[in-house]
SEDO-674565 format. One line per field, with one value per residue (C-alpha): x, y, z; residue number from 0. Coordinates in steps of 0.02 Angstrom, whole numbers, plus 32768, in hexadecimal, padded with zeros to 4 digits. Example, Ala and Ser with C-alpha at 12.3 -4.5 7.8 and 13.67 -1.06 7.14 Angstrom:
X <- [8267|82AC]
Y <- [7F1F|7FCB]
Z <- [8186|8165]
nr <- [0|1]
This chain:
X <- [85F9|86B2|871D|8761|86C2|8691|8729|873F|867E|8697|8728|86E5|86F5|866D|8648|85C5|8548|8526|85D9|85D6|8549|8563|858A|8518|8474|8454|8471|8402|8381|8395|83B4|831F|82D0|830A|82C2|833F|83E4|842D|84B2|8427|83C6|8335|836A|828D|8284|81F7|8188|81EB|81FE|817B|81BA|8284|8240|81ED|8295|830E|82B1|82C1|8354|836D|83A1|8449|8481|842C|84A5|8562|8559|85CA|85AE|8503|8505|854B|8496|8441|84B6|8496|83DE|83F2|845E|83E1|8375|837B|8314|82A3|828A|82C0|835D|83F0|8416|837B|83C5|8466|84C6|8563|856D|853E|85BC|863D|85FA|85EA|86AA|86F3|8680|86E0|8775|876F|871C|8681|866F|85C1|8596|85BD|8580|84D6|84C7|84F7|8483|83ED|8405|842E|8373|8337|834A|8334|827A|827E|8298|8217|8194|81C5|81A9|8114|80A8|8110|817A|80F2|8034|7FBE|7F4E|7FE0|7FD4|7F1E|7EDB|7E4B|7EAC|7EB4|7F7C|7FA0|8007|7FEC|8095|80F1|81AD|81E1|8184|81DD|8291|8270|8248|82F5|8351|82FA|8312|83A3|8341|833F|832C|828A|8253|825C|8206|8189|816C|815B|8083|806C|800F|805A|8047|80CA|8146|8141|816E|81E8|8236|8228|8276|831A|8326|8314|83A8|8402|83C9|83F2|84AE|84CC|84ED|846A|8496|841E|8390|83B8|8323|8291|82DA|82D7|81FF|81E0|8149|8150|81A6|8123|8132|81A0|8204|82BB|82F4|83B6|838C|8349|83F9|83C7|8312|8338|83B8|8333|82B2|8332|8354|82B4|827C|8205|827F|82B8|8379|83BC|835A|83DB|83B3|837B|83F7|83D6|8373|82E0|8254|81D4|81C3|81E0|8216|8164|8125|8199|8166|80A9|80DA|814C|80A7|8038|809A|80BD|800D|8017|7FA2|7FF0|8008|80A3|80D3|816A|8137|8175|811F|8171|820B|81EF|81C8|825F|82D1|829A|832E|8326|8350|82AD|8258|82AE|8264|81AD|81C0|81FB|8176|80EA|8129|8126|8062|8042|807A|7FFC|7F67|7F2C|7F36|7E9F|7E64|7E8B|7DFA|7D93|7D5D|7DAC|7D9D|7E41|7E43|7EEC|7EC7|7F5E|7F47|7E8D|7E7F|7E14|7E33|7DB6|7DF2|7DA2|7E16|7E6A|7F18|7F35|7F31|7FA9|7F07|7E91|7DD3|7DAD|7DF6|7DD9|7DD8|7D89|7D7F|7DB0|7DB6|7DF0|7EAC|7E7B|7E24|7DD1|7D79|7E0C|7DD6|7E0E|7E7B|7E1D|7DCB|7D1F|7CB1|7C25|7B88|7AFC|7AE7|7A65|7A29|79D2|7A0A|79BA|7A5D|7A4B|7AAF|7B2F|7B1A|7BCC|7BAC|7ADC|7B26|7BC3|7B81|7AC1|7A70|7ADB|7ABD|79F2|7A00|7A62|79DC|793E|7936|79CB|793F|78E9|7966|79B8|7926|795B|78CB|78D4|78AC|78A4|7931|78BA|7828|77B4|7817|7787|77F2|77E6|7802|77BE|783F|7802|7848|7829|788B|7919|7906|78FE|7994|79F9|79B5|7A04|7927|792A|79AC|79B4|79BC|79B4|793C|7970|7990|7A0C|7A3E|7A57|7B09|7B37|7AF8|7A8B|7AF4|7B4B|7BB8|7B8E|7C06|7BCE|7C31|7C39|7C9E|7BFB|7C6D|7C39|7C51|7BD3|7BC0|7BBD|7B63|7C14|7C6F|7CCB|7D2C|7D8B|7DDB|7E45|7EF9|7EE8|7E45|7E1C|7D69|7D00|7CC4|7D12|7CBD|7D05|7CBB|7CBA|7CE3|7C7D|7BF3|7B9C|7C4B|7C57|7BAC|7BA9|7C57|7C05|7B77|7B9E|7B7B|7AD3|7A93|79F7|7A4C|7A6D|7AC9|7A26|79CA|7A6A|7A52|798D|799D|7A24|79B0|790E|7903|78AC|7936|7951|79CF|7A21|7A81|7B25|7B30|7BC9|7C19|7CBB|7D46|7D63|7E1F|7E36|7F04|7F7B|8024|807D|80E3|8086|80C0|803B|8006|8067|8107|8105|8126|80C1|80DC|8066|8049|8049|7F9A|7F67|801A|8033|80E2|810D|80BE|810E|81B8|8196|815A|81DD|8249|81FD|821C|82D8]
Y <- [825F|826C|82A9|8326|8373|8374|83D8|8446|8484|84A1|84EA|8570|861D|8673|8723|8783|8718|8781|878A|86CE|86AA|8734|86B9|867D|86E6|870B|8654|8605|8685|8646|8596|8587|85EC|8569|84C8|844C|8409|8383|8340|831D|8256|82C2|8350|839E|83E7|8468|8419|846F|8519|857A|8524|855D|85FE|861B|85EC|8649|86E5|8736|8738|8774|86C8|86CA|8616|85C0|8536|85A0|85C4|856D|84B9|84C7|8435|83B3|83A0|839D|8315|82A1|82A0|8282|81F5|81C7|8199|80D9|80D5|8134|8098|8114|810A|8195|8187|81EC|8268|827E|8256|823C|82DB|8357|8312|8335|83E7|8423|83CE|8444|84D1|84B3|84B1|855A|854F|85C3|85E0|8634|85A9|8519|8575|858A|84E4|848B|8500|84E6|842E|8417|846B|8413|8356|838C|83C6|831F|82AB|8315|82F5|8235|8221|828E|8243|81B4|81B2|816A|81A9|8127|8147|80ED|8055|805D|8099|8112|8183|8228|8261|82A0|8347|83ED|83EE|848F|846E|851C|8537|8493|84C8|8567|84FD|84A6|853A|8578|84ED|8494|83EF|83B5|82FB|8349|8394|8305|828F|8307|82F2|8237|81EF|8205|8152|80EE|804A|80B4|80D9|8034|7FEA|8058|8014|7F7F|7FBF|7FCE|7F2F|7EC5|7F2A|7F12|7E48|7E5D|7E63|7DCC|7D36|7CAB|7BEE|7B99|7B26|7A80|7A18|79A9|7905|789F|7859|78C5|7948|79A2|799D|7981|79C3|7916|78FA|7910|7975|79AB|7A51|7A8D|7ADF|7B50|7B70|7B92|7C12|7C64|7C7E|7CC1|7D4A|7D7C|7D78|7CEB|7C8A|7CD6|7CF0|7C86|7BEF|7B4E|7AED|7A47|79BC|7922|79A9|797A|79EF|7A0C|7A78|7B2A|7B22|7AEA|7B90|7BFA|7B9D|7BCC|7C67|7C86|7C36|7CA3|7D4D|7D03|7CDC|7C17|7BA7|7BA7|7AF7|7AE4|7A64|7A98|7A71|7AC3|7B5E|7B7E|7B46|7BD3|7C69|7C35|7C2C|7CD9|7D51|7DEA|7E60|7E19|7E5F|7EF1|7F0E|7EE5|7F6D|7FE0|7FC6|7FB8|8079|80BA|808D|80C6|8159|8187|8179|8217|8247|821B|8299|8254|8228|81F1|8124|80D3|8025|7FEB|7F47|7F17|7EAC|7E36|7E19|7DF2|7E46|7EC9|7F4B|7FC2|8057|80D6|815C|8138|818F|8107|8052|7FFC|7FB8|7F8A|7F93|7F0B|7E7D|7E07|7D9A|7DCE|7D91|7DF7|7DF5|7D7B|7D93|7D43|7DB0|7E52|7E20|7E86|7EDF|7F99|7FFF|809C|8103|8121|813F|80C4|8120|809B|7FDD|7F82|7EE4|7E50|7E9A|7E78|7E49|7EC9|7E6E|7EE8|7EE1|7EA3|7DF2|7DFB|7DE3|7D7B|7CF5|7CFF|7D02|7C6E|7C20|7C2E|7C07|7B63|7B35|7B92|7B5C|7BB8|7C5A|7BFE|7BB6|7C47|7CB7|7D24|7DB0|7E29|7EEC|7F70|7FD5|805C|807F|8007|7FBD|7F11|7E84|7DFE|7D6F|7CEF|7CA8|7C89|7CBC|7D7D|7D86|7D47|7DB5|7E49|7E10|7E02|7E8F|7EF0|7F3E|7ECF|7EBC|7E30|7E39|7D9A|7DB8|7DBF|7D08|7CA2|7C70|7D3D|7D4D|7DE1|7D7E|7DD0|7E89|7EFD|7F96|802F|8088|80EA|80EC|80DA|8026|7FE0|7F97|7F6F|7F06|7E71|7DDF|7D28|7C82|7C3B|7C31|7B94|7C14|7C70|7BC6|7BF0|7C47|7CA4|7CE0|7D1B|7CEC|7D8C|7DEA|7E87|7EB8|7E70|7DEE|7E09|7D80|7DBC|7E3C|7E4C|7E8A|7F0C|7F44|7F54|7FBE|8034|8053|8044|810F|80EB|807C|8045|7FD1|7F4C|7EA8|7E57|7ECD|7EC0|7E03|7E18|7E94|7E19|7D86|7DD8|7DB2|7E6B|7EF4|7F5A|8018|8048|8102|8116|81CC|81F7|81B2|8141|8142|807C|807D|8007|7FE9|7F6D|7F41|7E9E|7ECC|7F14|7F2A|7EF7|7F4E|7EBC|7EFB|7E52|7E70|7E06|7DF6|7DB0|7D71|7DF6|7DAF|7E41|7E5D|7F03|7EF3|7EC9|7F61|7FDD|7F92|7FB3|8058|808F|8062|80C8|8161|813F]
Z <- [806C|802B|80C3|8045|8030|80E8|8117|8097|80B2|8155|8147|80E0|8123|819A|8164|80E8|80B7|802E|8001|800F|7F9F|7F13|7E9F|7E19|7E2E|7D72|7D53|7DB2|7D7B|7CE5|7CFD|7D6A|7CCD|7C62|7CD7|7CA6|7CB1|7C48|7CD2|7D40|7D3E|7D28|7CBF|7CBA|7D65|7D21|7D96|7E28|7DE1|7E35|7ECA|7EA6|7E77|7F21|7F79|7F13|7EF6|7FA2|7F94|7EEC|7E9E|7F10|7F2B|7FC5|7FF4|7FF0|80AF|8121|8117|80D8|8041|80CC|8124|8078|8017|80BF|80A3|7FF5|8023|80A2|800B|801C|80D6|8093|7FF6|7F8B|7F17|7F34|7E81|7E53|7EB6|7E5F|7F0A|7EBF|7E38|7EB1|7F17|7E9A|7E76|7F3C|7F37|7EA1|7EEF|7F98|7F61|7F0D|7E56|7E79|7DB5|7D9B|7D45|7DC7|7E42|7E00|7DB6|7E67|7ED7|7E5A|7E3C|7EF7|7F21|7E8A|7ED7|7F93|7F45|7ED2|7F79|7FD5|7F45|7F42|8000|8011|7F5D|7F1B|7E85|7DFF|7DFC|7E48|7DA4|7D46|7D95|7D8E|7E4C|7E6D|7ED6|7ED5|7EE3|7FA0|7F54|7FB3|7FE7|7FE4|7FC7|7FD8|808A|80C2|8089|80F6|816B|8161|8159|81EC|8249|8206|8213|8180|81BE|8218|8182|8109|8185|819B|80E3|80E3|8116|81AF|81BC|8247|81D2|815D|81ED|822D|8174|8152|81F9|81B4|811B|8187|81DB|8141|80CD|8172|8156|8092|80C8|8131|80CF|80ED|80C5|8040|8092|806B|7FEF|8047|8066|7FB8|7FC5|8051|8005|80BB|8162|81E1|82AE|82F7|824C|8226|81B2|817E|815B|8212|823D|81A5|81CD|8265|823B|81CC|8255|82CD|8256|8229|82D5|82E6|8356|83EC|83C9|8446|840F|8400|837A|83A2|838E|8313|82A8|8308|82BB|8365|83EE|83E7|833A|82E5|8354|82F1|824C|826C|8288|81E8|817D|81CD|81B6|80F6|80C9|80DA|8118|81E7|81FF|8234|81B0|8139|8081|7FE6|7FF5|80AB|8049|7FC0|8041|80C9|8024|7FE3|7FEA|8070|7FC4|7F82|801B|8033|7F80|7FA8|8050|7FD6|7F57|7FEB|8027|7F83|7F82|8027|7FF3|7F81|7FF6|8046|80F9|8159|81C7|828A|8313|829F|8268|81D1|817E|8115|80BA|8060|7FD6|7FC5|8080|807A|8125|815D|81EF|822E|8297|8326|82EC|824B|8296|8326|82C5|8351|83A3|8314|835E|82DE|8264|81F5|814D|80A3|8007|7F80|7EB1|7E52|7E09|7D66|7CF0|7D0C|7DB2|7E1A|7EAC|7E7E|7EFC|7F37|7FBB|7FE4|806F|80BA|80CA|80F1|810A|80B2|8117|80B2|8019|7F65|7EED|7E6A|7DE3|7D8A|7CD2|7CAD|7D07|7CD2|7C23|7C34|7CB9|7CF0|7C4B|7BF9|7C86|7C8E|7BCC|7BFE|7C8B|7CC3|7D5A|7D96|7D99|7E20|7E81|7EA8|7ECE|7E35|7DFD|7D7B|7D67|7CCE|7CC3|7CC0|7CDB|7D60|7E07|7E0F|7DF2|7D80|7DC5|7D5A|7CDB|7C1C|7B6E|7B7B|7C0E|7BDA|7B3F|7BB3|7C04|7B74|7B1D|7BC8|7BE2|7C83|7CFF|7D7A|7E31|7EB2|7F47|7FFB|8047|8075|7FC8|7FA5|7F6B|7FCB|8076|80EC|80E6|8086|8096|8021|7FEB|7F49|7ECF|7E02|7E11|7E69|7F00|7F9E|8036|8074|80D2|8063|8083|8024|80DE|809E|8039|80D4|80F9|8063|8082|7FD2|7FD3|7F1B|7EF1|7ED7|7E37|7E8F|7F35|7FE5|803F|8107|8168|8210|81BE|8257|82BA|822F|8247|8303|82DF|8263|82C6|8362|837A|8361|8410|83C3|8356|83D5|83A8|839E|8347|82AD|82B3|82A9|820E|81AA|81BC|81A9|80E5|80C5|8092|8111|8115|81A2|817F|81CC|8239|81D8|815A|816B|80FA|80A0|8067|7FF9|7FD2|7F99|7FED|7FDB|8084|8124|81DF|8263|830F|8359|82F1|827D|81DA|8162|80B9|802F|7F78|7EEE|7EC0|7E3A|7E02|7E2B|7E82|7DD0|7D7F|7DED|7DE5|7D13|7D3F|7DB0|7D36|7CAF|7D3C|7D2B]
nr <- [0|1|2|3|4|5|6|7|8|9|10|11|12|13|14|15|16|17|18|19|20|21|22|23|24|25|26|27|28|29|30|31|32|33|34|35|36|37|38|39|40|41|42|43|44|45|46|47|48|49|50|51|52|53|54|55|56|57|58|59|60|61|62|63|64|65|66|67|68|69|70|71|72|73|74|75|76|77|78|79|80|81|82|83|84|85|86|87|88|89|90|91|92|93|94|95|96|97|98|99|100|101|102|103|104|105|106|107|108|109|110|111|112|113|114|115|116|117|118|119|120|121|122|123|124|125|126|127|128|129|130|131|132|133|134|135|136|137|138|139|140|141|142|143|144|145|146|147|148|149|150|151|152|153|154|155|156|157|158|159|160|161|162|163|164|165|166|167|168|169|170|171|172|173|174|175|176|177|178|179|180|181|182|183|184|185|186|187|188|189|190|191|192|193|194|195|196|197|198|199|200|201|202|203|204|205|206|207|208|209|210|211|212|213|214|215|216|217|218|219|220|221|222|223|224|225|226|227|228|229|230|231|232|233|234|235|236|237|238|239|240|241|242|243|244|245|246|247|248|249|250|251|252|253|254|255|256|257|258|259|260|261|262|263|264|265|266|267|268|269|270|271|272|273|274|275|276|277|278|279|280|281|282|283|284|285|286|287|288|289|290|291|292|293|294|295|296|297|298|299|300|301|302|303|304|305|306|307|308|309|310|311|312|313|314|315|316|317|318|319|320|321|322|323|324|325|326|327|328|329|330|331|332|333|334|335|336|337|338|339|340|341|342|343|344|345|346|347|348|349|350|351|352|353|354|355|356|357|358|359|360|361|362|363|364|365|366|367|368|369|370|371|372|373|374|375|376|377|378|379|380|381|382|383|384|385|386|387|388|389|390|391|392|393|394|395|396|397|398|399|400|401|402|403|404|405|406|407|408|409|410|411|412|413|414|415|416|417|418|419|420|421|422|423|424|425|426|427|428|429|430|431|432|433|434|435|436|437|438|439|440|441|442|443|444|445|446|447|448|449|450|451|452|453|454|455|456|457|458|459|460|461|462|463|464|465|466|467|468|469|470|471|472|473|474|475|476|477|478|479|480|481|482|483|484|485|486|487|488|489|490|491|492|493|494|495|496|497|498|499|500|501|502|503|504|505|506|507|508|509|510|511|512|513|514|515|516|517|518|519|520|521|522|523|524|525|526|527|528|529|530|531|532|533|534|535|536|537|538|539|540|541|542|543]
C-alpha cells in the first residue's frame, strides 16, 4: 500500500460514525440497484447483489469502509491475492487504491464515495468466491462435480467486521483439506524460488545418451545447485570435485525422479534433463492451477473413510477419516484411461457401496461394438479363448455360450450383450469396486501386472486398475471381522461371483492435479496426461 494512503487513512478523524459515513447512501442504493460498474475488470457483479444488499441494508445503504482506517486491512488481502494462486488484478488492487487515496485526502463526492465502498465490498466478496469455489465451473472443463457454493459472503464480512480478522476470515474461506493447505505452502516457497536466478544445465556430453552413477559430467555444479534448492539435497551438501556424479548426489537424483514421475533410477537422461531444466514460474503455475481444482471438490464430512485417486499421479490413497490424510492407511499404483481418444478416466465423486469378487466382465456397449465384435468377426476363436458368453438384453439371464452366425448377429444387432466369465483371463481380475454410477466406472484388480512397471500408466478404457486389490478390500471391509484376509483371497480366486456389501458407503474422489504435496511434505509434480492444465489456463483466460 502507498505510504500516502496508509497515513492519510489513519489519520482520519475519530468521531460520529454516522457523521463519518453519511456520504453516498442513495448512491450505492442505486448503484448496487444497478449491479455494475464499468471501471471495474469485472464490471457484472449481479451475482453479489443479494449478498451487498444484506450488508448495506442495516444500515440504510451508508458506506461500510469510511471509518478510521477501515480500507487498509481490506486492500492488503486483496493484495494478498497471489498466495492464495489467485491474481490481484481481478481485484482491481491498484484502482481502489487510487479511489480510497482521493477519498482520503478529502474528495468524498457522493459519487466516489459510493462507487469505492461498493466496488471495495464488490472484490473482497469476488476473492472470497474465488477461494471458497474456484474462479471457472468444474462443468466447463468437463468434471462431474457438483460446485462446493453455500457460502454466505455477507455472514463472513460480519464476521470481519466483528472481528477485524480479515486474514482469519478469508482463510476460513479457502478448503479446508490439509492436501490444499499444504500446496498452497508450497505455492509460497516456489514464487519465492521463481525469483532467484538459476544458471542453465549444461548439455549431455557430445555421444553420451545418459550420465550413469560413477560418470563425469560438467554440468554437476548445476545439478547440484538445482537439488539444493528444491530441497532434495541437504543445503550444505559440497559438491563433489572433478564432477564426479556418485554418492549422495545419485540419492537426491532418485529422489527428484520419483517426486517428478520418472522412472527412479538414479541415471540422468534427457527426461531428468527436461524436468531439472523446467523453470520455478512453470511450477508456480501448475500449484496454482492444481488449487484452483481442489477447490471445486466438496468438503468431506470428517471421521469418516475416504478413497482419493489423482489421475495424473496414478496413485491411490485410502483414508480412516477423510479429514487427517498426513498418515495415509493405504497406497498404491493404478492404472488409469488412456490419454488418447475418448478412453479418459472422468474426474468425479461417488461412493463405493459393494465389492463383487470373481466378477463376470459385463462388456459396455461402446467397446462391444468398437473392439469385441470386429474382433470375433476377424477370428472366432477369440469367443473361446477368453471365456466370453453372451446374454439378451432383455428378457432370459441363460447364457449363450456357444459361438455361431446368430450370435454374432445378436451382437451386432446390440439383442445380445457380451460378458467374459469369472477366471483368471477376466479383464477386471478377481475384484471390483462398485461404485454406481451413469459413466459405468469402477475400480478392479488386473491379471495385466506387467503394466504397473510403467511410470505413465495410461492403459485402461476408463476404470482404475488397483495395484494391491486385496489391500483395498481388507481396508473397505475391515468393519466387518468375518472377512478375514483369507477368506478375501478365497472369494477372489474362487471363480463363482461372489457380493460382499460394504456397512456404509465410502466416498471415491476421483480428481486431477498436475502438482500435489505428500504426508511426508514432498511436493511431486506430474505429466499433464489428459491436458487439462491446458484447458483451464484457456478458460481462466476467458474469465479475464
Amino acid at each position: 500500500m502507498p505510504i500516502v494512503l496508509c497515513f492519510l487513512l489513519l489519520a482520519w478523524p475519530l468521531g460520529d460514525a454516522t457523521a463519518q459515513t453519511s456520504p453516498g447512501g442513495n448512491e450505492i442504493r442505486a448503484l448496487i440497484a444497478r449491479g455494475s460498474l464499468p471501471q471495474l475488470r469485472h464490471p457484472d457483479f449481479t451475482e453479489f447483489r443479494s449478498a451487498l444488499d444484506s450488508s448495506y441494508s442495516p444500515g440504510g445503504y451508508a458506506p461500510l469502509w469510511l471509518a478510521v482506517g477501515a480500507p487498509a486491512p481490506i486492500l492488503a488481502e486483496l493484495k494478498n491475492a497471489p498466495s492464495h494462486g489467485l491474481d490481484d488484478k481481478d481485484y482491481d488492487v491498484a484502482w481502489l487504491e487510487g479511489e480510497w487515496n482521493a477519498i482520503a485526502a478529502g474528495d468524498r463526492s457522493p459519487e466516489r464515495v459510493a462507487r469505492a465502498d461498493v466496488a471495495l465490498t464488490v472484490a473482497f466478496f469476488r476473492l472470497l468466491s474465488d477461494v471458497h469455489d474456484g474462479r471457472v465451473s468444474p462443468a466447463r472443463q468437463g468434471f462431474k462435480l457438483e460446485e462446493p457454493g453455500n457460502l454466505d459472503l455477507a455472514a463472513v464480512l460480519r464476521r470481519g467486521k466483528e472481528t477485524a480478522s480479515w486474514h482469519e476470515v478469508v482463510v476460513a474461506s479457502e478448503p479446508s483439506l490439509v492436501l490444499y493447505r499444504r500446496l498452497e505452502a508450497a505455492l509460497a516457497r516456489y514464487r519465492a524460488l521463481a525469483t532467484q536466478p538459476v544458471p542453465p544445465l549444461p548439455p549431455l556430453p557430445t555421444g553420451k545418451r545418459k550420465i550413469a552413477p560413477g560418470d563425469t559430467y560438467a554440468g554437476i555444479a548445476a545439478v547440484s545447485d538445482r537439488l539444493r534448492l528444491v530441497g532434495d539435497l541437504p543445503a550444505d551438501f559440497v559438491t563433489p570435485t572433478g564432477n564426479m556424479y556418485d554418492g549422495a548426489l545419485v540419492e537426491a537424483v532418485r529422489r527428484f525422479q520419483d517426486r517428478h514421475g520418472l522412472k527412479a533410477d538414479g541415471v540422468i537422461g534427457s527426461d531428468t534433463l527436461a524436468q531439472l531444466a523446467v523453470p520455478f514460474s512453470d511450477r508456480v503455475r501448475q500449484i496454482e492451477l492444481s488449487l484452483e481444482r481442489l477447490r471445486w471438490l466438496p468438503k468431506l464430512p470428517a471421521a469418516r473413510s475416504v478413497i482419493a485417486v489423482n489421475i495424473p499421479s496414478f496413485r491411490l490413497w485410502a483414508f480412516a477419516d477423510a479429514g487427517n490424510d498426513t498418515a495415509a492407511q493405504l497406497t498404491m499404483p493404478v492404472i488409469v484411461g488412456r490419454a488418447a481418444g475418448a478412453r479418459k478416466t472422468p474426474v468425479f465423486i461417488g461412493e463405493m457401496r459393494y465389492i463383487e469378487f470373481s466378477p463376470y466382465w459385463n462388456v459396455p456397449p461402446s467397446i462391444q461394438s468398437a473392439e469385441i465384435v470386429p474382433k470375433l468377426e476377424r477370428d472366432p476363436g477369440y469367443w473361446q479363448r477368453e471365456d466370453l458368453e453372451a446374454v439378451p438384453v432383455s428378457g432370459s439371464e441363460t447364457p449363450i455360450t456357444a459361438f455361431n452366425a446368430q450370435t454374432l448377429a445378436g451382437l451386432k444387432s446390440g439383442k445380445l450383450r457380451v460378458r467374459q466369465r469369472p477366471g483368471p483371463k477376466n479383464a477386471l481380475g478377481a475384484v471390483k469396486f462398485v461404485l454406481p454410477n451413469t459413466m459405468n466406472i469402477y475400480l478392479h484388480s488386473t491379471p495385466a501386472k506387467q503394466l504397473f512397471s510403467e511410470t505413465q500408466r495410461d492403459f485402461s478404457h476408463g476404470c482404475i486398475r488397483l495395484g494391491d486389490p486385496p489391500a483395498l478390500a481388507a481396508f473397505v471391509l475391515r468393519d466387518q471381522p468375518e472377512w478375514t484376509k483369507e477368506r478375501i483371497e478365497e472369494a477372489m480366486n474362487s471363480g463363482k461371483a461372489n457380493t460382499a456389501k460394504l456397512t456404509q458407503p465410502i466416498p471415491v474422489v476421483i480428481f486431477y492435479t498436475t502438482a500435489i504435496v505428500d504426508s511426508t511434505g514432498a511436493v511431486r509434480f506430474t505429466s499433464d496426461i489428459y491436458g487439462y492444465d491446458q484447458k483451464l489456463e484457456a478458460l481462466l483466460r476467458e474469465a479475464t
